[in-house]
LODOTOR-651293 format. One record per atom (N, C-alpha, C): x, y, z; atom name. Coordinates in steps of 0.001 Angstrom, whole numbers, always signed. Example, Ala and Ser with C-alpha at 12.3 -4.5 7.8 and 13.67 -1.06 7.14 Angstrom:
# residues 2
REC +13190 -5690 +7800 N;
REC +12300 -4500 +7800 CA;
REC +13200 -3300 +7800 C;
REC +12850 -2250 +7080 N;
REC +13670 -1060 +7140 CA;
REC +12900 +30 +7870 C;
# end
This chain:
# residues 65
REC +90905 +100471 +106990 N;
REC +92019 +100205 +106102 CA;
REC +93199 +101058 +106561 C;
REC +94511 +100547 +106396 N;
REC +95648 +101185 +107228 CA;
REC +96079 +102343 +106105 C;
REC +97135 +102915 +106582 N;
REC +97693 +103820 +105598 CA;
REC +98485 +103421 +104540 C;
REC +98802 +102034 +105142 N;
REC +99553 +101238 +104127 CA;
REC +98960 +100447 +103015 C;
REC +97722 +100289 +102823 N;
REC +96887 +99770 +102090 CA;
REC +96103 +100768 +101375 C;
REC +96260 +102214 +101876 N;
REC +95538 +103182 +100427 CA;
REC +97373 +102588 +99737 C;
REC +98397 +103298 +100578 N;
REC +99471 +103187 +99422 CA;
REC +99457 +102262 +98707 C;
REC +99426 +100953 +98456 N;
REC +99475 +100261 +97670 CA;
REC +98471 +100067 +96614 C;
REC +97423 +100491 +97047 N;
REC +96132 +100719 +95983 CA;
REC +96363 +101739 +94855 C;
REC +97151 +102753 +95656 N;
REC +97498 +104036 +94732 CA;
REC +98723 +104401 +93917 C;
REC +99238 +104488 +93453 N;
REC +100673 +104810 +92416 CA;
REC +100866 +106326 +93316 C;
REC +102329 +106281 +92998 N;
REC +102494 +107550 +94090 CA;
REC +102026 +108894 +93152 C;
REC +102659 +108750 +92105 N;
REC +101571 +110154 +90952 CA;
REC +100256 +109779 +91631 C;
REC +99181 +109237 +91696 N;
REC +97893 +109358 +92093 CA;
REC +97755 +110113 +93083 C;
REC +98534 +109785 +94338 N;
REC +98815 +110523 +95195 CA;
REC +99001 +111805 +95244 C;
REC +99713 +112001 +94671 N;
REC +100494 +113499 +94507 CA;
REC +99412 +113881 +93403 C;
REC +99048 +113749 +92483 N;
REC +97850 +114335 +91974 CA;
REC +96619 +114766 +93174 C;
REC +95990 +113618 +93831 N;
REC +94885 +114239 +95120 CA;
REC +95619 +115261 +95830 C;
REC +96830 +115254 +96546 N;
REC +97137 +116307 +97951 CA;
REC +96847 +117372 +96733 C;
REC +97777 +117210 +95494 N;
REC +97762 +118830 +94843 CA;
REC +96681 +119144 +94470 C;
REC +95470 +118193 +94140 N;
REC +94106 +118920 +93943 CA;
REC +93374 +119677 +95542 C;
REC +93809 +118521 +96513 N;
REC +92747 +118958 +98027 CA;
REC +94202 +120056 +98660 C;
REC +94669 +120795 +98475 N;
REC +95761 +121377 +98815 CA;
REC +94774 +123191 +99183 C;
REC +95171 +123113 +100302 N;
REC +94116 +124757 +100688 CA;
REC +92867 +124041 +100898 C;
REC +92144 +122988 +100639 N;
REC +90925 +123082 +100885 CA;
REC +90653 +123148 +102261 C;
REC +89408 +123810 +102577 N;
REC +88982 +123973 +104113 CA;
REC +88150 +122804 +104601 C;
REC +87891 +122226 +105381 N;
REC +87262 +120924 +106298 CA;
REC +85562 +121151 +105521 C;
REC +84619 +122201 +105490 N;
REC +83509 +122352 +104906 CA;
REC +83560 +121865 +103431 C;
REC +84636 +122661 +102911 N;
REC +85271 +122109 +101284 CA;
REC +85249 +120943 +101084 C;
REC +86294 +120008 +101803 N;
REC +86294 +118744 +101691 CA;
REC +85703 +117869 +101955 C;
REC +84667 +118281 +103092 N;
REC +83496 +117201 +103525 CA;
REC +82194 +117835 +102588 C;
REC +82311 +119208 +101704 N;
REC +81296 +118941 +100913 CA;
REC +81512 +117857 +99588 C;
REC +82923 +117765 +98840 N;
REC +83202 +116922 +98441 CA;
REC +83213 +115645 +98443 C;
REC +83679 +115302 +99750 N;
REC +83687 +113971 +100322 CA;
REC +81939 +113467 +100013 C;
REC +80949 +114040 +100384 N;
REC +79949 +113589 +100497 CA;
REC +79453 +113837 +99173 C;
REC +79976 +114346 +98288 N;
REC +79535 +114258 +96769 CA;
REC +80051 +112888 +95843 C;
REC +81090 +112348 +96171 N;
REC +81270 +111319 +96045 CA;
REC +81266 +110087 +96566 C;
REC +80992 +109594 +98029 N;
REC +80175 +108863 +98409 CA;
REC +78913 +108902 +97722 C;
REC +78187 +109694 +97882 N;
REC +76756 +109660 +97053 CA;
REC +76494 +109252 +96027 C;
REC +77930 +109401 +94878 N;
REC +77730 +108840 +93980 CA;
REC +78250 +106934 +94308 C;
REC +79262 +107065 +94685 N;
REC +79421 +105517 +94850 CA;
REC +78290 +104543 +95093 C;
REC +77636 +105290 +96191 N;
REC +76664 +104434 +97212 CA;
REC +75389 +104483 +96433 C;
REC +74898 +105122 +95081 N;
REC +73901 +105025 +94224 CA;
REC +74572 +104235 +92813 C;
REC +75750 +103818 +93175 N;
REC +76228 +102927 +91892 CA;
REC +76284 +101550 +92461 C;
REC +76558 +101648 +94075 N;
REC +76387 +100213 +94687 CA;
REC +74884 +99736 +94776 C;
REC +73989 +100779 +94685 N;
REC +72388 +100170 +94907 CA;
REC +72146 +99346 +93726 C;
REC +72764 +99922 +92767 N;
REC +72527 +99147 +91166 CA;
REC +73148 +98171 +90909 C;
REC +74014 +97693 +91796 N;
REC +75085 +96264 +91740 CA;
REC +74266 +95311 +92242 C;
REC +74508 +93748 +91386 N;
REC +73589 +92793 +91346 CA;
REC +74554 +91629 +91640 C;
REC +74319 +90517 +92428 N;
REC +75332 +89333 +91860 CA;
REC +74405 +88569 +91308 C;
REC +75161 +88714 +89486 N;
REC +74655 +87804 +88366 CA;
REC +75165 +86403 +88272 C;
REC +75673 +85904 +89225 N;
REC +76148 +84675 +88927 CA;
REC +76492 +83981 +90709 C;
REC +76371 +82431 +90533 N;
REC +76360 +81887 +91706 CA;
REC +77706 +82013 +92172 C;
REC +78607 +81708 +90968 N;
REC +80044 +82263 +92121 CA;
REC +79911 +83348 +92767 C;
REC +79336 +84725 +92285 N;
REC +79830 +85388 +93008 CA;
REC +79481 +85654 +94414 C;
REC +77703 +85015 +94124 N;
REC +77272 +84870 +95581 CA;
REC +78238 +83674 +96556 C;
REC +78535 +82869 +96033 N;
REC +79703 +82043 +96674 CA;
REC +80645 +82546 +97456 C;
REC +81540 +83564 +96696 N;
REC +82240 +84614 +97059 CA;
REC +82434 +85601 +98194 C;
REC +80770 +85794 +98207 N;
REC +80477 +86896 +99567 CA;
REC +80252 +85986 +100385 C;
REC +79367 +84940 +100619 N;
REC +79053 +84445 +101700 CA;
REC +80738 +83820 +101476 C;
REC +81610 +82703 +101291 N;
REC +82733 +83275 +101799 CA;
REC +83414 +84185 +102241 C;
REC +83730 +85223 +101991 N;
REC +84001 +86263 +102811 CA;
REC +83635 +86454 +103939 C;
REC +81836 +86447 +104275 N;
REC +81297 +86503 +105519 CA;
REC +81492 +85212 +106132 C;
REC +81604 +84231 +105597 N;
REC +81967 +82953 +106518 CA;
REC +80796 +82168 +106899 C;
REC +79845 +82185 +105875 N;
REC +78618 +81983 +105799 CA;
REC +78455 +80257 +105431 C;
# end
């Protein structure tokens, strides 16, 4: 994803809220972070289901299936 596509995902306050929270952090800091929240994402994606045929529709569109 480009740099131009977090911006638009994000409001610029959002922005400026993260740098001023990750501001001083050290590379260990932030990749212990970083990997604290992946972890959570990626155990909220194991629990995601598609309940309905559109949505399986959906992905295999996407993949071109």
């Amino acid at each position: 994803m480009s740099n131009q596509s977090y911006r638009s995902e994000l409001s610029e306050e959002k922005i400026k809220q993260i740098l001023s929270a990750i501001s001083g952090l050290t590379y260990s800091q932030w990749s212990n972070i970083k990997s604290a929240v992946d972890y959570i994402y990626k155990e909220k994606a194991t629990k995601t289901k598609f309940d309905s045929p559109s949505e399986t529709k959906t992905v295999m569109t996407i993949l071109k299936l």
